[in-house]
VOSEPA-914517 format. One line per 10 residues: number of its first residue (from 0); their letters; for each residue x, y, z of C-alpha. Coordinates in pm, 1 decimal, always signed. Each point is the difference from the previous one (the first is absolute). Example, Ala and Ser with C-alpha at 12.3 -4.5 7.8 and 13.67 -1.06 7.14 Angstrom:
<lummars>
0 = AS = +1230.0,-450.0,+780.0 ~ +137.0,+344.0,-66.0 $
</lummars>
This chain:
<lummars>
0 = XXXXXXXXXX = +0.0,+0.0,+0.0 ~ +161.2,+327.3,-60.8 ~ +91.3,+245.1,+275.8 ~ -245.0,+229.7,-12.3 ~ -251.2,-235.0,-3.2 ~ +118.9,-155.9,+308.0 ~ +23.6,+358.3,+157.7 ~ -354.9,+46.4,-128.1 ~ -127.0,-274.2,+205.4 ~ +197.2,+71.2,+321.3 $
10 = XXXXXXXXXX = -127.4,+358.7,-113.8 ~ -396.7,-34.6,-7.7 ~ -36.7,-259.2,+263.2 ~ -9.9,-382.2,-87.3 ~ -67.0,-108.1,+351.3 ~ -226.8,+223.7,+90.1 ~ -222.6,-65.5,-288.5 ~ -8.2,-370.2,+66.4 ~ -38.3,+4.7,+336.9 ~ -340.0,+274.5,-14.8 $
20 = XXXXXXXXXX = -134.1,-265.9,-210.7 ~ +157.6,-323.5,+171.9 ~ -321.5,+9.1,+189.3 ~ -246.4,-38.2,-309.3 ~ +62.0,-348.7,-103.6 ~ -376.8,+0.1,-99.4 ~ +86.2,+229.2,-268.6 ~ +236.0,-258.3,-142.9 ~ +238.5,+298.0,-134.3 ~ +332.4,-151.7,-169.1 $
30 = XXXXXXXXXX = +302.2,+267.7,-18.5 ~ +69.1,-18.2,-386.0 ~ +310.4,+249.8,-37.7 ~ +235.5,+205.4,+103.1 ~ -57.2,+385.7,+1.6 ~ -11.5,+134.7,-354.3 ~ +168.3,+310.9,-64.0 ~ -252.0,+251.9,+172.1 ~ +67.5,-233.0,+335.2 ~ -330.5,-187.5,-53.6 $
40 = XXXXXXXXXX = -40.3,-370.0,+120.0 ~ -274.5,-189.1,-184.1 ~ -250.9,-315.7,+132.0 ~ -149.9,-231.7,-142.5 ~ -391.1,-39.5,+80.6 ~ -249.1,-226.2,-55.8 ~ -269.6,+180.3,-234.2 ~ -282.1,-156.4,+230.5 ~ +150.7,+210.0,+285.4 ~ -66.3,+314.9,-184.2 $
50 = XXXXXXXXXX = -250.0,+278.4,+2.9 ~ -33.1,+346.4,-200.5 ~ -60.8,+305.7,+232.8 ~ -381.7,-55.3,+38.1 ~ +40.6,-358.3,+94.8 ~ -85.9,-213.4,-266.4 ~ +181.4,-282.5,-109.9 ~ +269.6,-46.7,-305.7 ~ -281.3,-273.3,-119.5 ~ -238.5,+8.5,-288.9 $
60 = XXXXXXXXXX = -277.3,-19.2,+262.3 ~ +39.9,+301.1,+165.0 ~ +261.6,+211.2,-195.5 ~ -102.1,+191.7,-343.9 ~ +347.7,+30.0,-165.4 ~ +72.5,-356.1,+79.9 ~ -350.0,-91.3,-212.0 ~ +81.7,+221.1,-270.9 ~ +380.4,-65.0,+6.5 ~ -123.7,-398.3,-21.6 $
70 = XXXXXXXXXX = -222.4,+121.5,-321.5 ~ +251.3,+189.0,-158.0 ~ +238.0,-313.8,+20.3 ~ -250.1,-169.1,-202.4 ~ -17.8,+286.7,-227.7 ~ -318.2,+108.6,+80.2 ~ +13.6,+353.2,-10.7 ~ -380.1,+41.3,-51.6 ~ -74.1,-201.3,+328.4 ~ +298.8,+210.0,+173.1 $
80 = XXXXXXXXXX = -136.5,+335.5,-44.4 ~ -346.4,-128.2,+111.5 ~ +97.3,-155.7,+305.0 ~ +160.3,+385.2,+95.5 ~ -296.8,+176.8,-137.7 ~ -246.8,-238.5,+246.1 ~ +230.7,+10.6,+293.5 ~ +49.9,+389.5,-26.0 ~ -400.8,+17.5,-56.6 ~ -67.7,-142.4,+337.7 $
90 = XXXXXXXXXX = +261.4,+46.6,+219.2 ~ -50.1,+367.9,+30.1 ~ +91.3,+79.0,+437.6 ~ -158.9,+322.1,+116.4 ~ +247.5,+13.8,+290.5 ~ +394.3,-111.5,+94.4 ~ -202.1,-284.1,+246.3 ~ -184.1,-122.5,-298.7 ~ +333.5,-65.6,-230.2 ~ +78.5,-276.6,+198.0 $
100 = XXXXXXXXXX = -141.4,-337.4,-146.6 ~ -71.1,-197.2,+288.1 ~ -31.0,+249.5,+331.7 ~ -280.9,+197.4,-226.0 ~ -260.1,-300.2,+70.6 ~ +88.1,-17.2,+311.8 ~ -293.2,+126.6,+290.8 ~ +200.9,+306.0,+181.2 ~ -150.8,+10.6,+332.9 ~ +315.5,+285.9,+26.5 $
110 = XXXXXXXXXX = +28.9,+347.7,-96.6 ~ +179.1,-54.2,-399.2 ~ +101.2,+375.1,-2.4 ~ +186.0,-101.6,-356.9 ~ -318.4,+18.1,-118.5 ~ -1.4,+347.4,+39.7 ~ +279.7,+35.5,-203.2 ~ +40.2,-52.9,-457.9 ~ +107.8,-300.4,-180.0 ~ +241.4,+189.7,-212.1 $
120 = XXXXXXXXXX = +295.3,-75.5,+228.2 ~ +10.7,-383.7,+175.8 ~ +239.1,+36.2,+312.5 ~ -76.9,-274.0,+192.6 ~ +43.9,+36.9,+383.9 ~ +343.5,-80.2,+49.0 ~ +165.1,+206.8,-273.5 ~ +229.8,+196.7,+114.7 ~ +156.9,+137.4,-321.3 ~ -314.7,+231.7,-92.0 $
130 = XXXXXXXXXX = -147.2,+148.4,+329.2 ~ +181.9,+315.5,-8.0 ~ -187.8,+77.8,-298.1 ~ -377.5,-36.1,+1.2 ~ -13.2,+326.8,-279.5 ~ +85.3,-220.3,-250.9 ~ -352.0,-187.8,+55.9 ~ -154.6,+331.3,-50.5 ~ +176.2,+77.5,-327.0 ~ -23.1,-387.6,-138.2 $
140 = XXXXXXXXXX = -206.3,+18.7,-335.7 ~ +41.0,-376.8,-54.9 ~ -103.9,-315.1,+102.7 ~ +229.1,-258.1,+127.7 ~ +64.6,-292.4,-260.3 ~ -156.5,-226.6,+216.7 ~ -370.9,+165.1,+76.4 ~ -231.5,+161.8,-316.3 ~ -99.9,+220.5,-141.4 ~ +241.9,+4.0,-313.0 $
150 = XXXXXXXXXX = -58.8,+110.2,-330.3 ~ +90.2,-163.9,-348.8 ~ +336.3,+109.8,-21.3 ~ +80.4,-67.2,+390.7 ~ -110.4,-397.5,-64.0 ~ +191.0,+15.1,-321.5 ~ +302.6,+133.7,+176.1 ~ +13.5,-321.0,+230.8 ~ -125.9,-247.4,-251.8 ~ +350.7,+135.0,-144.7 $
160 = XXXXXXXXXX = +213.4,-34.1,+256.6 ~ -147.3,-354.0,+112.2 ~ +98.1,-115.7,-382.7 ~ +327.3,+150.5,-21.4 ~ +104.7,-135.8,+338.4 ~ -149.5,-349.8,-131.1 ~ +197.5,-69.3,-298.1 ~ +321.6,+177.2,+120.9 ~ -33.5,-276.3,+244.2 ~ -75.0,-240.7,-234.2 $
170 = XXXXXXXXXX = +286.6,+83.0,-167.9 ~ +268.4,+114.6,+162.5 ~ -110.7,-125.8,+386.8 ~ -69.7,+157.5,+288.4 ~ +315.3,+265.6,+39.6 ~ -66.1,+194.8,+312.7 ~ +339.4,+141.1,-32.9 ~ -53.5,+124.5,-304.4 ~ -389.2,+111.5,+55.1 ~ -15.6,+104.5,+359.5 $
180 = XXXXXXXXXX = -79.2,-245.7,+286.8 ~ -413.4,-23.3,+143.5 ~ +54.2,+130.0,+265.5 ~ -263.7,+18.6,+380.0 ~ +51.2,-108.2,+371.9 ~ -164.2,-238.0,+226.2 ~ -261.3,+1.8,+205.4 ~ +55.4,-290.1,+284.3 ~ -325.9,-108.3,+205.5 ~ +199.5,-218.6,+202.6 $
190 = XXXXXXXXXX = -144.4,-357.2,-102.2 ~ +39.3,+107.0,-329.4 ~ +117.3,+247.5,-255.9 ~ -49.3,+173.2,-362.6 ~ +254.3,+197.4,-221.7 ~ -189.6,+318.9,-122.8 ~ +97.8,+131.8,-353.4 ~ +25.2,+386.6,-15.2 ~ +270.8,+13.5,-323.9 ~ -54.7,-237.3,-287.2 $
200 = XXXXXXXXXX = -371.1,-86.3,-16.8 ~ -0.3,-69.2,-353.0 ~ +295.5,-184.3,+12.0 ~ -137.7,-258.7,+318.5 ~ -286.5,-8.2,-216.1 ~ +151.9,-123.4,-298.7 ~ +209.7,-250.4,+194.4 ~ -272.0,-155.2,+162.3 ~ -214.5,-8.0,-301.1 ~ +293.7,-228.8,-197.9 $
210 = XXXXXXXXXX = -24.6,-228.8,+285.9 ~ +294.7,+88.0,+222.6 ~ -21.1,-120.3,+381.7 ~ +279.1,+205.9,+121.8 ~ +107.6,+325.8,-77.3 ~ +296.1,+275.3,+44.0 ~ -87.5,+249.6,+246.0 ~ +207.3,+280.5,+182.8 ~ -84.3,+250.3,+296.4 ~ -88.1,+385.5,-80.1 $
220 = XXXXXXXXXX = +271.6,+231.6,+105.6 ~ -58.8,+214.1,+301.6 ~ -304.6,-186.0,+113.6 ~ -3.9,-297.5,+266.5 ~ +17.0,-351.5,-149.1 ~ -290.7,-121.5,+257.8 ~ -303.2,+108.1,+143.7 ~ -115.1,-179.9,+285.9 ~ -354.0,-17.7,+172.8 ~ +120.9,+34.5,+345.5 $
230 = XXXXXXXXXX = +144.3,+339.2,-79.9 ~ -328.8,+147.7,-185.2 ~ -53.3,+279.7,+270.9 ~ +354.7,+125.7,-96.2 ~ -135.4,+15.9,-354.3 ~ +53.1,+390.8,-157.8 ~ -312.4,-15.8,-154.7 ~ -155.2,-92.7,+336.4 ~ +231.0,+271.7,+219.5 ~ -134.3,+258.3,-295.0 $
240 = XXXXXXXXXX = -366.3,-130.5,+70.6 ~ -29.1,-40.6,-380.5 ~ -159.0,-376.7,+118.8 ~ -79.5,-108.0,+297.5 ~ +162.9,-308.7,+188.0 ~ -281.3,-259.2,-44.9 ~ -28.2,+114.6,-365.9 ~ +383.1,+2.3,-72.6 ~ -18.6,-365.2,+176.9 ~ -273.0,-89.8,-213.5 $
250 = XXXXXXXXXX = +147.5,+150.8,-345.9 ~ +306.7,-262.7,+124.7 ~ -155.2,-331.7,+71.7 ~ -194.1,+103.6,-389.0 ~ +346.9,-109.8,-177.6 ~ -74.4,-364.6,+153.2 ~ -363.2,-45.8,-84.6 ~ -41.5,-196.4,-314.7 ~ -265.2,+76.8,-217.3 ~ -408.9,-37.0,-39.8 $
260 = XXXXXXXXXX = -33.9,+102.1,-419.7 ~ -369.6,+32.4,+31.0 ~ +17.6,+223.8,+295.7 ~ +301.9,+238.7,-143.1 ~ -178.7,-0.1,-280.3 ~ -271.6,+145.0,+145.5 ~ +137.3,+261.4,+218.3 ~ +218.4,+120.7,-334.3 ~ -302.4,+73.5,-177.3 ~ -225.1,+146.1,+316.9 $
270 = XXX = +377.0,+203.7,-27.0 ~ -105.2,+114.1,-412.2 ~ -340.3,+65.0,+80.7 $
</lummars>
């Protein structure tokens, strides 16, 4: 290995990494390099242990790129573009608490204050990298990727990207080097624990749609690696009063719930109505 490399990893913390997440065998997380060049280590994941940002599943059940990704594979463009258009149609939140796919069906016998606030900016309760700025919420003019409404060229834009990512892949492989790592954190329940995507969604997406049961993963900069239950009241999004702790709590244990289609379903389109 050459020497900065070796300084690079003394540099950025080898043993520190692996011993914050020594403690998450559920995760099943497998170091897979050395730090790149930017200092980065990367993991390898299995895809059933992921989630995007409002909890869903990197499955064609629950998650809309994976379905159209799986389409598009098949070279069904036609299919692609209509699976978007439907999702977008229904799944239409009126409020941050609504983005998230599972804790939206939930009953709240608690005060959701994050349904006071817009869907135009998903910061779940933990995130600490965006709390300093809740402006930009104000000033947002689109949706996120993940939650509708999006016009034509907005679903053309990630029909796009979901092909282009596809047969590079086919092609050429997956290069995160090359193409930028997916990157997220974890959250840890303590019996259990999920690897949530924040970087890369179209890329997991793709991956999982061609069939692959593990996949590269590395850790944002500047943000923790995990989130754990027992520390929800420490939360900044809590300490701001942005959610409140049973909510935040709730939000949490969402990323473990599997899925009821018929339900969702439901609730998405009570959400475009």
């Amino acid at each position: 290995m050459p020497l900065r490399r070796v300084q690079q990893l003394f540099k950025f913390g080898i043993r520190g990494v692996l011993n914050d997440l020594r403690s998450l065998p559920h995760l099943d997380l497998h170091l897979r390099t050395a730090p790149s060049v930017d200092g980065r280590f990367s993991f390898d994941v299995p895809i059933a242990k992921c989630r995007n940002i409002i909890q869903q599943k990197y499955d064609d059940d629950e998650n809309p790129f994976v379905r159209t990704a799986c389409l598009l594979i098949e070279s069904n463009r036609e299919g692609a573009a209509a699976i978007l258009r439907d999702y977008y149609a229904r799944n239409q939140p009126d409020s941050l608490y609504a983005c998230f796919y599972h804790s939206r069906l939930t009953e709240t016998a608690f005060d959701a204050k994050s349904k006071q606030h817009s869907p135009y900016l998903i910061i779940p309760p933990w995130d600490a990298m965006r709390r300093r700025n809740p402006g930009r919420i104000a000033h947002k003019k689109s949706v996120h990727p993940l939650i509708g409404p999006h016009n034509d060229a907005e679903i053309l834009f990630h029909l796009d990207r979901l092909q282009a990512v596809s047969e590079s892949v086919k092609q050429h492989g997956y290069q995160p080097n090359i193409f930028g790592h997916i990157q997220g954190h974890v959250l840890d329940r303590g019996d259990d624990a999920v690897f949530v995507v924040t970087s890369g969604k179209h890329r997991a997406a793709v991956l999982a749609a061609m069939g692959m049961e593990r996949i590269p993963v590395s850790f944002k900069r500047n943000m923790p690696q995990a989130f754990c239950l027992g520390q929800s009241s420490y939360w900044p999004n809590v300490v701001n009063a942005m959610y409140s702790l049973e909510e935040a709590e709730s939000i949490f244990n969402g990323f473990f719930q599997q899925s009821d289609c018929r339900e969702t379903d439901k609730a998405s389109g009570a959400s475009a109505s």
